[in-house]
C-alpha positions as CSV (number, residue, x, y, z in Angstrom):
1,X,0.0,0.0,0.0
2,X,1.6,3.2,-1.2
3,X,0.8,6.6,0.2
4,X,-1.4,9.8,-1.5
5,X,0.5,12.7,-2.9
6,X,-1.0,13.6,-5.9
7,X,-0.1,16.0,-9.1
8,X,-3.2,16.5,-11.3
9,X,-5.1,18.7,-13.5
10,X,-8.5,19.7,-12.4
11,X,-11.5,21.0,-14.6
12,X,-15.0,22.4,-13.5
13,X,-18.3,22.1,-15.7
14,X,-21.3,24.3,-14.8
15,X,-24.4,22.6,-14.9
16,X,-27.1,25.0,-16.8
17,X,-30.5,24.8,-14.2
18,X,-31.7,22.3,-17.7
19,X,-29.6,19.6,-16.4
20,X,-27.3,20.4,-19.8
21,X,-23.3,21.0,-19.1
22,X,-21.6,23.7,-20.0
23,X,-18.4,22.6,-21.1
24,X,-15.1,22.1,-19.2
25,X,-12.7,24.5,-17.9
26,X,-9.1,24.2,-16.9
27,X,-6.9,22.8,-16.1
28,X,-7.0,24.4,-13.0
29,X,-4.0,25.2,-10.7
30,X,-5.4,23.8,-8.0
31,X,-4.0,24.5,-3.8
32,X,-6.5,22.0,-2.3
33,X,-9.0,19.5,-3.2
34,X,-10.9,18.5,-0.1
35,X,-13.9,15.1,0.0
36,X,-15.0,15.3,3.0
37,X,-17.6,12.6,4.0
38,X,-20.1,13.3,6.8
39,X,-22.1,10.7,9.2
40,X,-25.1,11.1,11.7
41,X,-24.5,8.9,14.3
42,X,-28.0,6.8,15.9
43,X,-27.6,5.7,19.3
44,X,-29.9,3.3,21.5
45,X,-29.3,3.9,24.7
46,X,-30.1,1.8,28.1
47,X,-31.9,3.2,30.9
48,X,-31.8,-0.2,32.8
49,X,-31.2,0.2,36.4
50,X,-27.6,-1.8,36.3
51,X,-26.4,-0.5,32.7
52,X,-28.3,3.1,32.5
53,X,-27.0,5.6,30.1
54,X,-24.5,2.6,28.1
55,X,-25.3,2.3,24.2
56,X,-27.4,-0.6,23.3
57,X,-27.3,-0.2,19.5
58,X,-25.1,2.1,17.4
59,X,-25.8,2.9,13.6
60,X,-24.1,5.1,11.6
61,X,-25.8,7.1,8.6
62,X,-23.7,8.1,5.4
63,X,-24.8,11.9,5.6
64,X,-23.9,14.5,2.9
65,X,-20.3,14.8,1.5
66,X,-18.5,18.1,1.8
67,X,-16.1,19.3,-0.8
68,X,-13.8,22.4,-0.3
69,X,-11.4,23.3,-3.7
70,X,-9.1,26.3,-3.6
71,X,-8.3,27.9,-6.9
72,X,-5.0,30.3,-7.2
73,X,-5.7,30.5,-11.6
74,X,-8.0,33.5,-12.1
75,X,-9.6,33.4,-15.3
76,X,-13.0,34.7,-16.1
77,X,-14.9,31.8,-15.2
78,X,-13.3,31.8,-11.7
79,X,-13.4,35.1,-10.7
80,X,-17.3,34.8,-11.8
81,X,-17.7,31.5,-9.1
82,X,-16.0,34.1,-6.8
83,X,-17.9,36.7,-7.2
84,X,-20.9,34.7,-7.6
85,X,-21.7,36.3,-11.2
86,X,-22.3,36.2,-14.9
87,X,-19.4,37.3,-17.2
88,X,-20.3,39.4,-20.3
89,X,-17.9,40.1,-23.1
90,X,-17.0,44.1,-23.4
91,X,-16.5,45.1,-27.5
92,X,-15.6,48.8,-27.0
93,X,-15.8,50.0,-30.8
94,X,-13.5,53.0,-31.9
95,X,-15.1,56.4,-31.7
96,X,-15.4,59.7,-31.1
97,X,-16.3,61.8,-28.4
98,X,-17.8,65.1,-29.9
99,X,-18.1,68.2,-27.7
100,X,-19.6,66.5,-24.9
101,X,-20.4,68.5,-21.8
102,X,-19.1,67.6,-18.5
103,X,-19.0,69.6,-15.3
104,X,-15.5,70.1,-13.5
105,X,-15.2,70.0,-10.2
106,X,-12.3,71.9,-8.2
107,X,-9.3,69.3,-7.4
108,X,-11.6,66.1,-8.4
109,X,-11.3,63.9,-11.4
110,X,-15.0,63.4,-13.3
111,X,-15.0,60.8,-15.8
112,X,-15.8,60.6,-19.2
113,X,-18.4,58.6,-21.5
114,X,-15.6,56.4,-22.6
115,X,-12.0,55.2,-21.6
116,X,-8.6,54.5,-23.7
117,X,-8.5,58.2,-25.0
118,X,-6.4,59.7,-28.2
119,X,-4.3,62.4,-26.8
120,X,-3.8,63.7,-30.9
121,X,-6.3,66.4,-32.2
122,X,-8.2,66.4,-28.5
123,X,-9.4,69.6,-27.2
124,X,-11.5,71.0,-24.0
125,X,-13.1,74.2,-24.4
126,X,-14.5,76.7,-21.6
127,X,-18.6,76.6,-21.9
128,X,-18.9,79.2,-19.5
129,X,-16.2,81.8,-21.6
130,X,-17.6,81.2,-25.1
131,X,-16.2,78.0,-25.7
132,X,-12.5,79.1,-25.2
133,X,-10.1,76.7,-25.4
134,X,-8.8,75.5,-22.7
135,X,-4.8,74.3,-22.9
136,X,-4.1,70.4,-21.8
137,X,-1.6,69.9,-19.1
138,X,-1.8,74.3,-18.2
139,X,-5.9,74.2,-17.7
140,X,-7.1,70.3,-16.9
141,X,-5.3,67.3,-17.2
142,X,-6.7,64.3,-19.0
143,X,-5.9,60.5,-17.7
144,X,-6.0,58.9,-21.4
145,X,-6.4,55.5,-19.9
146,X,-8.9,55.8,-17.5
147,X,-11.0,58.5,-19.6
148,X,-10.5,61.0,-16.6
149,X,-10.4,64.9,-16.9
150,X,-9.8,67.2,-13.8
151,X,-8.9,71.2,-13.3
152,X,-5.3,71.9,-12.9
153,X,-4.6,74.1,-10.1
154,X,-3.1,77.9,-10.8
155,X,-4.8,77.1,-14.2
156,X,-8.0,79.0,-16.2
157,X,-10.5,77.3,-14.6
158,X,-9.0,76.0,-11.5
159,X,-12.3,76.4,-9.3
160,X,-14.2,74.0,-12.2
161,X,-17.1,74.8,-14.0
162,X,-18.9,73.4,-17.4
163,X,-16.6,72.1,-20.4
164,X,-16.8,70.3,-23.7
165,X,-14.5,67.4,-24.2
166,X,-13.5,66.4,-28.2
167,X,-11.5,63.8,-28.2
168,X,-11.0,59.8,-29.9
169,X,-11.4,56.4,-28.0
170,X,-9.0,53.3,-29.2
171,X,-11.7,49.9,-29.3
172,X,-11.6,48.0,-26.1
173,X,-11.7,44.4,-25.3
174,X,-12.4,42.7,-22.5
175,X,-14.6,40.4,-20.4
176,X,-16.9,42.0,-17.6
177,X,-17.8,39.7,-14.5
178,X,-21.3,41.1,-13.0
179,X,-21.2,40.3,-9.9
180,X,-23.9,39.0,-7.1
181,X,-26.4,37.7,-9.4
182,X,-26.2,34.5,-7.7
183,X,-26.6,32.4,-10.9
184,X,-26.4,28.6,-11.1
185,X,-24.0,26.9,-8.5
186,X,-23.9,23.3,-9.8
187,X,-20.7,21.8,-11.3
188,X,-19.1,18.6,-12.4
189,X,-15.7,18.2,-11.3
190,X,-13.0,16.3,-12.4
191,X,-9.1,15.8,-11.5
192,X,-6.6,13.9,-14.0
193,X,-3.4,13.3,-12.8
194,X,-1.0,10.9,-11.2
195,X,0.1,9.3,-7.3
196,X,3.8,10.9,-7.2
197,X,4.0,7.9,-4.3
198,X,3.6,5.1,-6.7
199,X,3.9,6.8,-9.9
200,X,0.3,5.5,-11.0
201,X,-2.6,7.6,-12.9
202,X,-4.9,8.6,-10.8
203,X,-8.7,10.2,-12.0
204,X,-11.1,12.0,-9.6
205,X,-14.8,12.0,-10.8
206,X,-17.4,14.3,-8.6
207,X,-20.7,14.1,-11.4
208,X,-22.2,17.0,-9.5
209,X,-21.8,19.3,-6.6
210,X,-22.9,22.2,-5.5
211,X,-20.0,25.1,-5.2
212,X,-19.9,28.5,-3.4
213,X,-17.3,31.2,-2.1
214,X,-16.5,30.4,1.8
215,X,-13.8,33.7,1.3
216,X,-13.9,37.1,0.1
217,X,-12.1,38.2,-3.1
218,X,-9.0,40.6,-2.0
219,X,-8.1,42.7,-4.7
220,X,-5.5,44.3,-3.1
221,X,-4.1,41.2,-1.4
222,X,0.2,41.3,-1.3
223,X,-0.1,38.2,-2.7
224,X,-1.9,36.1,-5.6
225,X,-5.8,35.8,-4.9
226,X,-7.4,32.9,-4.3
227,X,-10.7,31.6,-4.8
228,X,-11.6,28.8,-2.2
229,X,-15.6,26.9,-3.0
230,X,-17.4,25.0,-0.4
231,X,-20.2,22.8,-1.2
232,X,-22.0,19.4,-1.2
233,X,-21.5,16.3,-3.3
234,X,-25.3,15.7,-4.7
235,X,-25.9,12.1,-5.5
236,X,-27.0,11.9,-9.5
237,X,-29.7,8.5,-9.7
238,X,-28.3,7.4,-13.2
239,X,-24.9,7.3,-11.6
240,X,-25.5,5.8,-8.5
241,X,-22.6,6.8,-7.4
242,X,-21.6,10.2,-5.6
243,X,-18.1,10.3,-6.3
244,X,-15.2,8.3,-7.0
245,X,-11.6,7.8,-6.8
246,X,-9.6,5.6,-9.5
247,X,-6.1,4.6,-9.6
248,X,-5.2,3.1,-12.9
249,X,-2.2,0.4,-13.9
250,X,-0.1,1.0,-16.6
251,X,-0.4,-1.5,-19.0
252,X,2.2,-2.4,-21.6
């Protein structure tokens, strides 16, 4: 009998609330990869004058199996399980913001319609001076990037005050994770790998479970995030089994 210590890849299916999968993700780099089986205990106990109190009978009941995974890849479809969300795809076209009118506000950023600005042939004119032209860096400073515009101090309009903003926008790509909408929580699971201990292939099949955050997402965290799931194996009738474990021989 060898021991466990196990290398694998591990992939997660969604299950639609129509029974249908999703499709597989992964592999997953995976930090832990918890079965945790449960039991209710069902005791008989004397109350006999010369045995009260001692167990006549004792039966132990399978109860639900817990399953705990901790996830330290990020992509979309994780970050959604974290934040218990739908991901959307973001197709930014190329365009053009024309003249549009924004208030300024004295030593505060406001932001703009649209992100990934064209610093070329941009201007900001003055609506409250006839449309003046205001100078870029001297009178308000732009953050291209983040489609942000704010007063420079010692400048023309330092205290704020109404503007128009001409300017381009680059296209934008992307993937937008909207968050708390609670959607389906059901998954298949499955780990492929191998016993480091005995050098044999090893497969982990869980046909459904139920999966939910048990930590909060750190965006700020000093080190890589990770997503860690909770949730219950759910026993599927065709399968008849809840989960199992397989370790193959290698055959010539």
């Amino acid at each position: 009998m060898n021991g466990i210590l196990c290398a694998g890849d591990m992939y997660l299916e969604r299950i639609a609330d129509n029974g249908a999968g999703l499709g597989l993700i992964g592999p997953l780099n995976t930090t832990k990869l918890e079965i945790k089986p449960t039991s209710e205990s069902k005791s008989r106990k004397s109350t006999k004058q010369s045995s009260y109190g001692q167990l006549l009978d004792d039966v132990i009941i399978p109860g639900a199996t817990e399953i705990t995974i901790a996830i330290d890849d990020q992509p979309s479809e994780v970050v959604e399980m974290a934040l218990q969300g739908e991901a959307e795809p973001i197709n930014q076209g190329a365009g053009d913001l024309t003249a549009v009118a924004v208030t300024l506000l004295s030593g505060r950023w406001t932001e703009l319609p649209n992100s990934n600005l064209v610093a070329v042939a941009a201007s900001v004119t003055d609506s409250s001076n006839a449309d003046a032209p205001l100078d870029i860096g001297a009178d308000v400073e732009i953050n291209w990037a983040d489609g942000l515009i704010r007063p420079v101090v010692g400048g023309a309009i330092e205290n704020g005050g109404p503007v128009k903003v001409t300017a381009s926008f680059n296209a934008l790509k992307g993937t937008r994770v909207k968050g708390g909408l609670a959607s389906s929580n059901r998954y298949r699971l499955v780990l492929k790998g191998k016993n480091l201990a005995n050098r044999k292939p090893i497969r982990l099949n869980v046909p459904l479970c139920t999966l939910s955050p048990s930590n909060g997402t750190d965006f700020m965290a000093a080190d890589y995030v990770s997503t860690e799931l909770t949730g219950k194996v759910i026993l599927v009738s065709e399968n008849g089994v809840p989960y199992s474990y397989e370790e193959h021989e290698v055959l010539a």
